[in-house]
C-alpha positions in Angstrom: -13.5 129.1 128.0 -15.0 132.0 126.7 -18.3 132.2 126.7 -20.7 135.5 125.0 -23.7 136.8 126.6 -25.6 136.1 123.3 -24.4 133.9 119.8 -26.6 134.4 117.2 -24.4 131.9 114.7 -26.2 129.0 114.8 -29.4 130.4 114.2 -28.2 132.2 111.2 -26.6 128.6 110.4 -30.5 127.3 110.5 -32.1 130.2 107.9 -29.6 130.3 105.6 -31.1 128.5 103.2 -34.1 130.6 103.2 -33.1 133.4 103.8 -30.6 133.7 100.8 -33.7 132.6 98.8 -36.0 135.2 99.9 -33.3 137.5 99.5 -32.8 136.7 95.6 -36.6 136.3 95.1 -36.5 140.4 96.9 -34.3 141.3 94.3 -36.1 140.3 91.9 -39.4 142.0 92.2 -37.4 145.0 94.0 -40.5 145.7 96.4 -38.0 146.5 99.5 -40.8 149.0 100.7 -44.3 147.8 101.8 -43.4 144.9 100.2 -45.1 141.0 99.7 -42.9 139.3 102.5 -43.7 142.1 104.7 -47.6 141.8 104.0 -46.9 137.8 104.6 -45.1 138.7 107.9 -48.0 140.5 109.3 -50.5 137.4 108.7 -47.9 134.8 110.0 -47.2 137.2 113.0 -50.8 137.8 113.3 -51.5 134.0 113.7 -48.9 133.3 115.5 -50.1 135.9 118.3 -54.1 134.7 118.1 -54.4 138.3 117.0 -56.6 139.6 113.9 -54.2 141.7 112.3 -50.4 142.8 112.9 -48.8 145.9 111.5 -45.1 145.7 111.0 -43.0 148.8 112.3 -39.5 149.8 111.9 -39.1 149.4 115.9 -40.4 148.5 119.2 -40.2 151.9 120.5 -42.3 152.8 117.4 -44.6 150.2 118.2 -45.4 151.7 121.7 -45.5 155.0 120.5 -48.4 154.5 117.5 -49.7 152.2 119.3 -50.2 154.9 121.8 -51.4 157.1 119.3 -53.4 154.4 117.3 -55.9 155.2 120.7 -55.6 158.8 120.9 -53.2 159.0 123.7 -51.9 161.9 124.2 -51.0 165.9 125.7 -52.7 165.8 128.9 -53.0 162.3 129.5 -51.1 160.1 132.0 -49.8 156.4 131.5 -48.9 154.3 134.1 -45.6 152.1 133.8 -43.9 150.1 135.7 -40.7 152.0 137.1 -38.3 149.0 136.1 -38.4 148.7 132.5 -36.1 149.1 129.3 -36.3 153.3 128.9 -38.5 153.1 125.8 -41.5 151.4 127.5 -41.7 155.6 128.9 -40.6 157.1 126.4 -42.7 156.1 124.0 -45.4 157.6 126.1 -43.5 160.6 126.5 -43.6 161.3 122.8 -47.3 161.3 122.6 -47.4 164.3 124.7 -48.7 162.5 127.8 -47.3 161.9 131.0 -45.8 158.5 132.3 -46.4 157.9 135.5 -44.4 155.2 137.2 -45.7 151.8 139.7 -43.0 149.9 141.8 -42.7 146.2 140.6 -43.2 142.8 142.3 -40.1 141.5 143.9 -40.6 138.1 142.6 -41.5 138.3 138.7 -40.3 142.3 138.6 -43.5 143.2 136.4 -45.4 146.0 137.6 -47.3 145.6 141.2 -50.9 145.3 140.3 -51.9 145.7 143.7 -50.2 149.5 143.3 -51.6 150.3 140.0 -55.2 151.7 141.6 -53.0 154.2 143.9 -51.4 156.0 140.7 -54.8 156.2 139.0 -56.1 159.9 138.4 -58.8 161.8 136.4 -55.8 161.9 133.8 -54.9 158.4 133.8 -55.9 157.0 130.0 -54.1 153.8 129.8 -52.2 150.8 131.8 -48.8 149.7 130.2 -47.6 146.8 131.7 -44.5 144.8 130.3 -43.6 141.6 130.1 -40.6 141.5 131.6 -37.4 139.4 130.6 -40.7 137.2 129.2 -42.5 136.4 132.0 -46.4 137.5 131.9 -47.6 140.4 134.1 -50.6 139.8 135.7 -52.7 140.4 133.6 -56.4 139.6 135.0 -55.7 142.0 137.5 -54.6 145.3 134.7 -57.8 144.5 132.7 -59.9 144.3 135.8 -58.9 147.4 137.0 -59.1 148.8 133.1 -62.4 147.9 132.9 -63.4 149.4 136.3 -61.6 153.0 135.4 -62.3 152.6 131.2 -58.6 152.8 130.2 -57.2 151.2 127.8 -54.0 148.7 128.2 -51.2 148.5 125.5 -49.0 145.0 126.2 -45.0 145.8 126.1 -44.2 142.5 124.8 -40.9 143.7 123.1 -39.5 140.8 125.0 -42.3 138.4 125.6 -42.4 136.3 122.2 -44.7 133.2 122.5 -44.8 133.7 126.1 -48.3 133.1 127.7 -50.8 133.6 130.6 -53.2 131.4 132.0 -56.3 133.2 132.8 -58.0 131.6 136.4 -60.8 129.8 134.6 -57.5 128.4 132.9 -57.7 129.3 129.2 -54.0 130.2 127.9 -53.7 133.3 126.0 -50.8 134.1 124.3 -48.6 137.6 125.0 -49.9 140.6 122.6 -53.6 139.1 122.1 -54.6 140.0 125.6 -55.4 143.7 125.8 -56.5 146.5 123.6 -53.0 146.4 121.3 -49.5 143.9 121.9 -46.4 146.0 120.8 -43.2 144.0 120.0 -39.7 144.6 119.2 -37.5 142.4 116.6 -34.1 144.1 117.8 -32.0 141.7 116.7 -31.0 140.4 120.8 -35.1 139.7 120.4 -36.3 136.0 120.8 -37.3 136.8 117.3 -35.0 139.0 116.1 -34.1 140.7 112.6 -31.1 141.7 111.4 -31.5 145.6 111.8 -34.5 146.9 114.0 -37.6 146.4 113.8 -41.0 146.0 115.5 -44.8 145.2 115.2 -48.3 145.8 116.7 -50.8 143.1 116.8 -54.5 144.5 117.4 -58.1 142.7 117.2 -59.7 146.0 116.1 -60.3 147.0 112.4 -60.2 150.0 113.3 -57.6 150.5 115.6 -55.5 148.5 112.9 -56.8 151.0 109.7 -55.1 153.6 111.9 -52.1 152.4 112.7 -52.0 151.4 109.1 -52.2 155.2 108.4 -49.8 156.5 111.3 -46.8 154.1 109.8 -46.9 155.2 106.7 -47.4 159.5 106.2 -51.1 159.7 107.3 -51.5 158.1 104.1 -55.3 157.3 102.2 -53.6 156.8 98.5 -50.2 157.8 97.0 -50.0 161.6 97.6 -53.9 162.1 99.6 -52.5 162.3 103.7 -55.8 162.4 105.7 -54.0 162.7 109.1 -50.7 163.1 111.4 -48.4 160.0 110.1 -44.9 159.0 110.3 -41.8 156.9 108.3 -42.2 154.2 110.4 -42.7 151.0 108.1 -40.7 147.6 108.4 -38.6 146.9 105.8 -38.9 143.8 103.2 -35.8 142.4 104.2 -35.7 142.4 107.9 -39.9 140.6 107.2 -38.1 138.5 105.1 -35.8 137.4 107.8 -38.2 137.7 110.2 -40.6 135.2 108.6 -38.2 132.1 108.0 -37.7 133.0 112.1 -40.8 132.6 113.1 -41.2 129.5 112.0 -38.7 127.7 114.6 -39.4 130.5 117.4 -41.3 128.0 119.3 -38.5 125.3 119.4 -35.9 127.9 120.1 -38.1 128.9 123.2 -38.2 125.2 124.4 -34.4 125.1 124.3 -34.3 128.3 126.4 -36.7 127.0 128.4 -34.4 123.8 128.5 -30.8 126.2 129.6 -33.4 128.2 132.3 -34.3 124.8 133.7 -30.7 123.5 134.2 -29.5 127.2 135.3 -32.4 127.0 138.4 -31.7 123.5 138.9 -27.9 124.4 139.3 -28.4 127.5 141.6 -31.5 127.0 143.6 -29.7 125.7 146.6 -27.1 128.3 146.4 -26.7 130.9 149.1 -27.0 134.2 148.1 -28.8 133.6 145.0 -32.0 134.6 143.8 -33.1 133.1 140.6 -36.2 133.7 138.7 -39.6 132.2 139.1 -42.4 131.2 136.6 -45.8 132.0 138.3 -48.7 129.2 137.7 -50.0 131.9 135.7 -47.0 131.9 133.7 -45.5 130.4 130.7 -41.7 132.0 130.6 -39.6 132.6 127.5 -36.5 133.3 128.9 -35.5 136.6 126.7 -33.3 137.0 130.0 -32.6 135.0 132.5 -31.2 137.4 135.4 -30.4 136.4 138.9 -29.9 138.5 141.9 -27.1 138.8 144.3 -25.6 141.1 146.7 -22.3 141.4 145.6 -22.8 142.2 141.7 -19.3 143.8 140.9 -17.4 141.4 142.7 -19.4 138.6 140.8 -18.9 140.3 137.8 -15.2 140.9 137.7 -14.9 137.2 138.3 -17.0 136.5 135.1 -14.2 138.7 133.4 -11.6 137.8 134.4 -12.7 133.9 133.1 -14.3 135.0 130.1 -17.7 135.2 130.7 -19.9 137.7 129.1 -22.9 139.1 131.4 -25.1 142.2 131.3 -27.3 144.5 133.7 -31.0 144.3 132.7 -31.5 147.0 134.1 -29.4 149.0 136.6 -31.1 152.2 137.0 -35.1 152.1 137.5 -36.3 155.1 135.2 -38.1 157.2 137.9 -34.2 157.7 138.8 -33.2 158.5 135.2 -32.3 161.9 134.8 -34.2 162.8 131.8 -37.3 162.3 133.8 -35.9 164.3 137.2 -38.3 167.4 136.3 -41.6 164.6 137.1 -40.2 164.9 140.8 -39.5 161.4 141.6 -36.7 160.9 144.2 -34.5 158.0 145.4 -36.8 155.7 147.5 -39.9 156.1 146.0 -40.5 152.7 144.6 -37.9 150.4 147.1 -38.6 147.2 145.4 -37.6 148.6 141.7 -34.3 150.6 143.4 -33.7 147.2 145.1 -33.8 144.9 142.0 -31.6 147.7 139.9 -29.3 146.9 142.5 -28.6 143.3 142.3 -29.9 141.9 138.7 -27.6 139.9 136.5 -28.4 138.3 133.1 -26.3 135.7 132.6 -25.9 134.5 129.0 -29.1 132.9 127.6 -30.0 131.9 124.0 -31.3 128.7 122.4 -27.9 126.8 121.4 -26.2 127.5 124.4 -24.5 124.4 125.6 -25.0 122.9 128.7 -21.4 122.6 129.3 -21.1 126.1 129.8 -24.6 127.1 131.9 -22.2 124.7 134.3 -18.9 126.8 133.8 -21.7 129.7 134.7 -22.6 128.3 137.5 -19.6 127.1 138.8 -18.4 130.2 139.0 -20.9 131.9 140.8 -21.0 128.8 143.8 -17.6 130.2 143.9 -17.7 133.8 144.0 -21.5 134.4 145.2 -21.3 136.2 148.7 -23.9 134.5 151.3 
C-alpha cells in the first residue's frame, strides 16, 4: 500500500466544476491582473477571517514581509520569532532591514514560549511574530498583553493556521488572522487552502494599514503611472483567486475531516510507548495543516515507512537560530534546548482531508511496530 504524504486529487475532483467555469468566464473579460475574482477573494477571505479588509499577495513570505512594512518595520528594528518556524517567518523580517531575534518554543504545542518573550525584549524590539504552528493557536492573550505593556505591534504567521481559532479566557472564540494588528497567510498549494501556484494574503482591521499595503503590492502606486512611495510586484493573480474562492467555500468541512484523521491518529497512538503526539490546548481549536509526532528514533522509523511505502516529511529539522545564513547573529547549538530538541524528533505523517481511515491504521501500525520505547 502506498500511501503519499499529501493527495490533492479529490479536492480538485470537488472544484472542477467551478473552477473550469471561472476559468472560461477569466477568459472572457481577460482581467488576469487585479482582476474581479481577485477583488471577490479579498471580501470572501475577509469574512471568512472576521477581519475588515484582506489584500491578496503573490505569497506568504510576501505577506510577512509588507505586512512588516505595512507598519513601518524596519533598519534598526528587532522582531521577535519563535526559533522553530518554517525559514520565511525570519526572513521576511530580515528583508525589512531589521533584525529577528529568536524565542525557544513550548514543548507541548511548539509555538513560541510566551513566558520567554519579555527576556528578548529591548529598546529595539518593534514587534512580536508569533506563528501558528502546524495550526494550532499560540497563546495569544499573553503576546498582546505583553504588546500592549512594551507598545509593539504583533503580526499573526498564520501561513498554516486556516480557520483555526483561539478562545480568549472570558471565552469569546476569535478566529486565526483577526487577532492582532495584521494575520498574514500563505495559499502554497500544501496550504489548508491552497492555490495552484503560490500565493498569499494579509487580513487587517485598519483602513489605513490596509490603503498601504494596498500601495506596497502593487509599485507604490496612487493611479496608473503617479507612485507616491517604495512598492513592489507582489499582487495575486486572477486565477490562483479564482481557484482560491471556489476553495474557500468547503475549507471548513475539509478542516472537520482533518480534524476527523487527527482524532483517529491520537486515538491510535496515545498509548504507544515512545510516542509523543500532539495536543489541542483548551485555548485551542487545531486545523491539522500537520499533524507531526515525536520519537526518538526518527531514521529508523523512517526507513521503515520507505521501505512500505509510506510517504512522511520533517516539519522542521533544523531550528533557524542554527541555520547558517543567520550564524553572523551569534546564536550557537544549545541556545534554545526545547526548539533543538523538537528539530530532533518531529515527524509529519501524511494528513489531508480524504485520507482514508484504512491507511491512518496502516500508519499506525507501523509505527507500534518500529517505534523504539
Amino acid at each position: 500500500m502506498k500511501i503519499p504524504f499529501l493527495d490533492l486529487k479529490e479536492q480538485s475532483k470537488v472544484i472542477e466544476k467551478d473552477v473550469l467555469r471561472s476559468l472560461h468566464d477569466l477568459m472572457q473579460r481577460n482581467d488576469f491582473i487585479l482582476g474581479r475574482d481577485l477583488f471577490e477573494f479579498e471580501k470572501e477571505f475577509a469574512g471568512f477571517c472576521e477581519s475588515k479588509f484582506c489584500v491578496g499577495v503573490n505569497s506568504g513570505t510576501d505577506a510577512l514581509f509588507l505586512g512588516l512594512k505595512s507598519l513601518d518595520i524596519g533598519p534598526g528594528d528587532e522582531v521577535i520569532v519563535p526559533a522553530f518556524t518554517y525559514i520565511a517567518s525570519a526572513l521576511a523580517v530580515t528583508y525589512t532591514g531589521a533584525k529577528p531575534v529568536f524565542v525557544d518554543i513550548d514543548q507541548v504545542t511548539y509555538n513560541i514560549d510566551t513566558a520567554k518573550v519579555k527576556e528578548r525584549i529591548s529598546r529595539r524590539t518593534k514587534a512580536i511574530l508569533p506563528v501558528h504552528l502546524y495550526g494550532h493557536p499560540a497563546e495569544m492573550f499573553d503576546i498582546l498583553k505583553l504588546a500592549r505593556k512594551y507598545n509593539l505591534k504583533v503580526i499573526e504567521d498564520a501561513a498554516q493556521a486556516h480557520g483555526t481559532k483561539y478562545k480568549f479566557p472570558k471565552g469569546n472564540w476569535k478566529i486565526a488572522g483577526s487577532i492582532a494588528d495584521i494575520g498574514c497567510f500563505s495559499f502554497y498549494p500544501t496550504k489548508n487552502l491552497g492555490a495552484f501556484g503560490d500565493g498569499g494574503a494579509v487580513v487587517v482591521n485598519s483602513r489605513n494599514i490596509y490603503k498601504k499595503l494596498l500601495m506596497l503590492r502593487d509599485y507604490g502606486r496612487k493611479s496608473r503611472y503617479e507612485h507616491v512611495r517604495l512598492g513592489y510586484n507582489s499582487r495575486l493573480d486572477t486565477l490562483q483567486a479564482a481557484i482560491l474562492r471556489a476553495k474557500l467555500k468547503h475549507l471548513n468541512h475539509w478542516n472537520s475531516l482533518r480534524r476527523k484523521n487527527a482524532w483517529l491518529y491520537s486515538k491510535l497512538l496515545q498509548e504507544v510507548e515512545g510516542v509523543i503526539i500532539p495536543k489541542q490546548a483548551d485555548y485551542a481549536k487545531h486545523v491539522y495543516h500537520v499533524y507531526a509526532i515525536r520519537v526518538k528514533n526518527r531514521k529508523q522509523l523512517l526507513e521503515e515507512f520507505a521501505r512500505r511505502g509510506i510517504s512522511a516529511l520533517i516539519h522542521y529539522p533544523i531550528p533557524l537560530h542554527l541555520q547558517k545564513v543567520y550564524e553572523k547573529l551569534g546564536y550557537k547549538k544549545g541556545d534554545f534546548p526545547i526548539a533543538e530538541k523538537v528539530a530532533g524528533q518531529i515527524i509529519s505523517l501524511p494528513m489531508y482531508p480524504h485520507l482514508k481511515f484504512g491507511e491512518i491504521k496502516a500508519i499506525c501500525r507501523t509505527i507500534k511496530e518500529n517505534v523504539k520505547k
